[in-house]
ZASE-405760 format. One record per residue (C-alpha): z, x negated, y. Coordinates in steps of 0.1 Angstrom, whole numbers, padded with zeros to 4 digits, always signed. Layout:
ZXY ...
//
This chain:
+0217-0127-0382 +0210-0098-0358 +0238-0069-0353 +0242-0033-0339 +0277-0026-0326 +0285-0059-0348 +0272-0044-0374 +0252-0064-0394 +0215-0048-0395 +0183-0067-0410 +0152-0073-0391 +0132-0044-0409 +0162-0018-0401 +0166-0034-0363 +0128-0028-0357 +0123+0002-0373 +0154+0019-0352 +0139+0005-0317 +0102+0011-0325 +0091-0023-0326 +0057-0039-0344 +0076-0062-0365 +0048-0074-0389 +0031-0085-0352 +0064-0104-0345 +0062-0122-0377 +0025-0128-0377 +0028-0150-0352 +0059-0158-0333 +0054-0174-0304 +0067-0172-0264 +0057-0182-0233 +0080-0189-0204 +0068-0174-0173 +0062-0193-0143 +0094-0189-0123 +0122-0172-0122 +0164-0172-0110 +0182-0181-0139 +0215-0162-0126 +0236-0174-0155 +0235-0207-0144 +0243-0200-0108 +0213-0180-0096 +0189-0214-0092 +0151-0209-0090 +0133-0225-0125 +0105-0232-0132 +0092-0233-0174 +0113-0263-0180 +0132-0246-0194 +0164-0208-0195 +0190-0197-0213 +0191-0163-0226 +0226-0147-0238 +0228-0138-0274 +0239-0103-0267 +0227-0072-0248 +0234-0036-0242 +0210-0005-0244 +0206+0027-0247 +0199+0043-0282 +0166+0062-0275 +0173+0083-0303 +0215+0087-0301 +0215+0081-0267 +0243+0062-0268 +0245+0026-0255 +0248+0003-0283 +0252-0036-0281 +0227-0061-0300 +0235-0096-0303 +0220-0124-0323 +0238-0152-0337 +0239-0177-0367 +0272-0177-0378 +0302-0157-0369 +0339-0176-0376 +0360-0145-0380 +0397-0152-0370 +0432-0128-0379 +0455-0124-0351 +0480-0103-0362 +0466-0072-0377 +0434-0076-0358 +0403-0092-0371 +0385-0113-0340 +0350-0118-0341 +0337-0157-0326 +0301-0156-0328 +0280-0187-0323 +0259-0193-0306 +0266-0174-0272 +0228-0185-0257 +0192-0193-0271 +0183-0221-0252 +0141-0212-0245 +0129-0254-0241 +0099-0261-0217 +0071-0237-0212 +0065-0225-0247 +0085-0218-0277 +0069-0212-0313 +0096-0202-0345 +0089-0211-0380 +0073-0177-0400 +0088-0193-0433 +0125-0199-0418 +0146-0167-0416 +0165-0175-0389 +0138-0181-0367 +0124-0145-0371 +0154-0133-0366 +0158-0153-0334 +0121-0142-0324 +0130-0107-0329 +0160-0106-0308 +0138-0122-0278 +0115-0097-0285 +0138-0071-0277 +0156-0085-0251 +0146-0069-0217 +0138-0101-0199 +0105-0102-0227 +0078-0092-0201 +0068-0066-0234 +0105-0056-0243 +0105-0020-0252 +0140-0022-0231 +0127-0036-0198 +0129-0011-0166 +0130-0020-0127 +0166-0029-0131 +0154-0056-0156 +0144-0080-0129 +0119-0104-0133 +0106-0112-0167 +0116-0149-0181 +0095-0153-0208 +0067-0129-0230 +0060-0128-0266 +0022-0139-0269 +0006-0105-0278 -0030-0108-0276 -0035-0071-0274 -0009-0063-0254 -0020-0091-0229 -0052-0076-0225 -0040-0039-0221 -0022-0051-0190 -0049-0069-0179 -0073-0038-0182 -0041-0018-0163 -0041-0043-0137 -0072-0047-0128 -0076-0002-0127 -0045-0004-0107 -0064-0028-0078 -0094-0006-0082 -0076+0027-0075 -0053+0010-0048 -0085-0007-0030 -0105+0030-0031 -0076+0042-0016 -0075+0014+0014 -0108+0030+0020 -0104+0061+0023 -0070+0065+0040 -0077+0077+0075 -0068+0079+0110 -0029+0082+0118 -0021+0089+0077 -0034+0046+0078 -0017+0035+0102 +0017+0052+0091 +0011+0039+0052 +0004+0001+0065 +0038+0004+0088 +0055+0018+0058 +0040-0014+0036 +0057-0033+0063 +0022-0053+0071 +0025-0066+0107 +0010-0058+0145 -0005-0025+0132 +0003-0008+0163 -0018-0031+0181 -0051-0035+0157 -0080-0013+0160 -0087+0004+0130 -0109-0015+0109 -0083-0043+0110 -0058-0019+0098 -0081-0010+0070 -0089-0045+0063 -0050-0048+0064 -0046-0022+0041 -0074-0033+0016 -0064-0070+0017 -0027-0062+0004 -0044-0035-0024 -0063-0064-0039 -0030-0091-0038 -0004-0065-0050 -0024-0034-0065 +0012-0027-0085 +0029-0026-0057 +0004-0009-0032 +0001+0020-0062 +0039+0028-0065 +0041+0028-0024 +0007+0054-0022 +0029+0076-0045 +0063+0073-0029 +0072+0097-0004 +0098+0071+0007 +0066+0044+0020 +0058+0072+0041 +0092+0080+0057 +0096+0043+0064 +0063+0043+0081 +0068+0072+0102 +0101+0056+0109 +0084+0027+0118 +0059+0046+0139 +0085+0064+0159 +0098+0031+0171 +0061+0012+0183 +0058+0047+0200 +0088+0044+0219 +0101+0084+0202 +0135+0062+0189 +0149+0037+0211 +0176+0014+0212 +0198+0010+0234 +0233-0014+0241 +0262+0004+0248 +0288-0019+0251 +0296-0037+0217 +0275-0007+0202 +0240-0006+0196 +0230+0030+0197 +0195+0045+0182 +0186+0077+0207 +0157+0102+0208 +0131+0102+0239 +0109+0131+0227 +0112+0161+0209 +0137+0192+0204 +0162+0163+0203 +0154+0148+0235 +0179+0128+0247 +0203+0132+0214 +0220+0102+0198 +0210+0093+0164 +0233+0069+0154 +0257+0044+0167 +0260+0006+0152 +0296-0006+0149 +0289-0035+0126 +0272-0065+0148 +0260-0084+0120 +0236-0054+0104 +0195-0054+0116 +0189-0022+0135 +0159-0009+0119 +0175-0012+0081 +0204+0005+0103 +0186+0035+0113 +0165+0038+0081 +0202+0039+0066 +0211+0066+0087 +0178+0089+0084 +0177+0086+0044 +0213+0095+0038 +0207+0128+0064 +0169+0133+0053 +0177+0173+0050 +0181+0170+0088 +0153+0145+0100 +0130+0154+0073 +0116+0188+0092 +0123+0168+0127 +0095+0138+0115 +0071+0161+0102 +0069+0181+0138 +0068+0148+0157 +0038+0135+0134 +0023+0166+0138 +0020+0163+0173 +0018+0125+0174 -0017+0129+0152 -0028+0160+0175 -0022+0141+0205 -0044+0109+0193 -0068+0127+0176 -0075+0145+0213 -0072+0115+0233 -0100+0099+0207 -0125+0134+0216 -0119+0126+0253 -0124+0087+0244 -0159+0098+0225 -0168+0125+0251 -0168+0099+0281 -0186+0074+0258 -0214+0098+0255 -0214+0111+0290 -0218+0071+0300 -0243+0064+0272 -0267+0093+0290 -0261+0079+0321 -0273+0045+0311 -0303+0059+0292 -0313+0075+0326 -0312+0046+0342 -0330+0027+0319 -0355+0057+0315 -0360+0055+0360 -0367+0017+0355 -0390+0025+0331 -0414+0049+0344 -0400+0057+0375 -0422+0038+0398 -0455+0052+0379 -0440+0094+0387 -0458+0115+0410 -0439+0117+0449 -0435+0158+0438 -0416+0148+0404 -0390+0122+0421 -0384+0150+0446 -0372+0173+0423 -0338+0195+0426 -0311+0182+0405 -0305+0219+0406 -0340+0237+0393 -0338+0241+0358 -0368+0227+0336 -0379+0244+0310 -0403+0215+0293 -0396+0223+0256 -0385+0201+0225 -0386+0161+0228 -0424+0150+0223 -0432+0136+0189 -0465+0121+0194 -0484+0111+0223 -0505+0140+0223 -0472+0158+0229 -0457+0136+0255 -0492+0140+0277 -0486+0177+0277 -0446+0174+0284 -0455+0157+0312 -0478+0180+0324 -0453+0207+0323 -0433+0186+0348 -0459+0164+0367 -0483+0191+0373 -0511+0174+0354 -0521+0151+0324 -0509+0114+0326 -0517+0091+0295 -0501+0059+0311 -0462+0075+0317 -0472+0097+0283 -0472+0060+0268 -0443+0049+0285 -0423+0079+0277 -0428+0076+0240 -0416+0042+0240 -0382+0053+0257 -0380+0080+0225 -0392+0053+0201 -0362+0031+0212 -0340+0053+0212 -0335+0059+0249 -0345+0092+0253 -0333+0118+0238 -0333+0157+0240 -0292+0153+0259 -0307+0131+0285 -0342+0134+0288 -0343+0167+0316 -0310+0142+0335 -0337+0115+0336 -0370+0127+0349 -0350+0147+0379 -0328+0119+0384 -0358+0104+0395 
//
């Protein structure tokens, strides 16, 4: 028997009111347990498809009323007077789901009914009822088509989280990986970030997807980033642990004090800055601001010195080429004369009269030598003037 507000209902009226494929239901009725799960009705303990109880009653809301309505299931119901009152005893209180799979008679009433109610019961990985207050699913009603739909969902979900690990850049990486909580990022160069960051999008694409969309991931990480960086510190203050800012408008400034000894810091903090976020929000945006200036600089100076050194070493390796082969007149040039000897040679022809412009006449062997240092690589139109009067 199946109820709404302990009104008897029949299957047809129950399905129809909650949207439900019933003719699917009673096509096949069949359930898998899923592999694990915390049966909290019998004291919260981890269990695996051996077997769970679900209760034979449940509250939702009526998508059409809005009102929350309860739906129970149950096979026979003992009514009882007391007084002028009429008291309902239902039986049974739990459907008892044994081992990993559970299949219901299609000719036997009572097992459709009982099939339908697990249908609808949130802890069905399909339920039309289930939300992220559902908790983990116990078991799922063997839907073929569904099955594959959230296979296909799945498997876009990993693709769009992994394109994203790849194309995530710079600071905006770094921050998303602290706010995913993924370990040592402040101390990985960036393609181990991104490997990071592309490893967790292909184990938890779900998860990665609702985190690239949540404004909150990125609060945590910059959160997270203000600490490696040293922007909030804490500090001990007697029996207080106090969170303080080293940097900004707020230099200086406490954030928040920690009374309660037993609570983690960082959850303490986050604590503080999400129930003030009106305050902090404008205050993390500046900081990041200047944070991602500040890095991006310090990699053009990092990039500028690496090119400056890469010409000197092609110089050098351009004077141990040809260098003992030059003309006494061409070493003794002045680091200070300008050279006007055109674009860098293309063929030999070309390097014979380059070299005439600066050697004073046509010479095939250090013609020959000088295309090889283009042909390699080690000469280029940035270093190639620095070479021959370094010399």
């Amino acid at each position: 028997m199946l109820f709404v507000d302990k009104k008897q209902v029949t299957r047809e009226e129950l399905a129809f009111r909650f949207g439900i494929d019933l003719k699917k239901i009673e096509k096949r009725p069949e359930f898998e347990a899923t592999k694990s799960f915390i049966d909290r009705i019998n004291g919260g303990r981890k269990k695996s498809p051996a077997g769970h109880n679900t209760l034979c009653k449940f509250m939702v809301q009526d998508p059409k009323t809005k009102m929350t309505v309860e739906i129970r299931y149950a096979e026979t119901n003992n009514q009882r007077v007391v007084g002028d009152r009429v008291i309902d005893k239902f039986e049974p209180r739990q459907i008892v789901f044994s081992g990993s799979a559970m299949a219901f008679d299609k000719t036997n009433p009572t097992d459709l009914d009982k099939a339908l109610y697990l249908a609808l019961y949130p802890s069905n990985a399909f339920s039309p009822f289930r939300t992220e207050r559902s908790g983990k699913a116990k078991h799922e009603f063997i839907d073929t088509s569904a099955r594959a739909e959230k296979r296909i969902g799945e498997i876009n979900n990993m693709g769009e989280a992994i394109l994203h690990a790849t194309q995530v850049d710079g600071e905006d990486m770094r921050i998303f990986a602290k706010g995913l909580n993924i370990a040592g990022i402040e101390y990985k160069e960036d393609r181990e970030v991104r490997a990071d960051l592309m490893e967790y999008a292909q184990k938890n694409p779900t998860v990665y997807i609702k985190a690239k969309d949540s404004q909150l991931t990125i609060i945590e990480g910059r959160i997270e980033n203000f600490i490696d960086k040293g922007i909030f510190k804490l500090e001990q203050i007697g029996n207080v642990r106090r969170w303080t800012w080293t940097s900004g408008p707020k230099e200086g400034e406490i954030i928040t004090d920690i009374i309660n000894t037993t609570q983690e810091a960082k959850q303490a903090l986050k604590n503080h800055i999400f129930n003030n976020i009106n305050e902090f929000m404008p205050l993390l945006n500046t900081l990041t601001q200047t944070l991602s200036s500040r890095i991006t600089a310090e990699k053009a100076l990092k990039d500028l010195a690496e090119q400056s050194a890469g010409q000197q070493i092609a110089s050098q390796q351009f004077k141990q080429t040809i260098g003992d082969e030059l003309p006494e007149h061409l070493k003794n040039i002045n680091s200070t004369e300008q050279i006007d000897l055109g674009g860098l040679p293309t063929s030999f022809a070309e390097a014979t009269d380059y070299l005439e412009k600066a050697v004073g006449k046509r010479t095939p062997a250090l013609a020959s030598k000088l295309m090889k240092g283009i042909n390699a690589g080690e000469i280029t139109e940035d270093n190639i003037v620095e070479a021959i009067r370094s010399l």
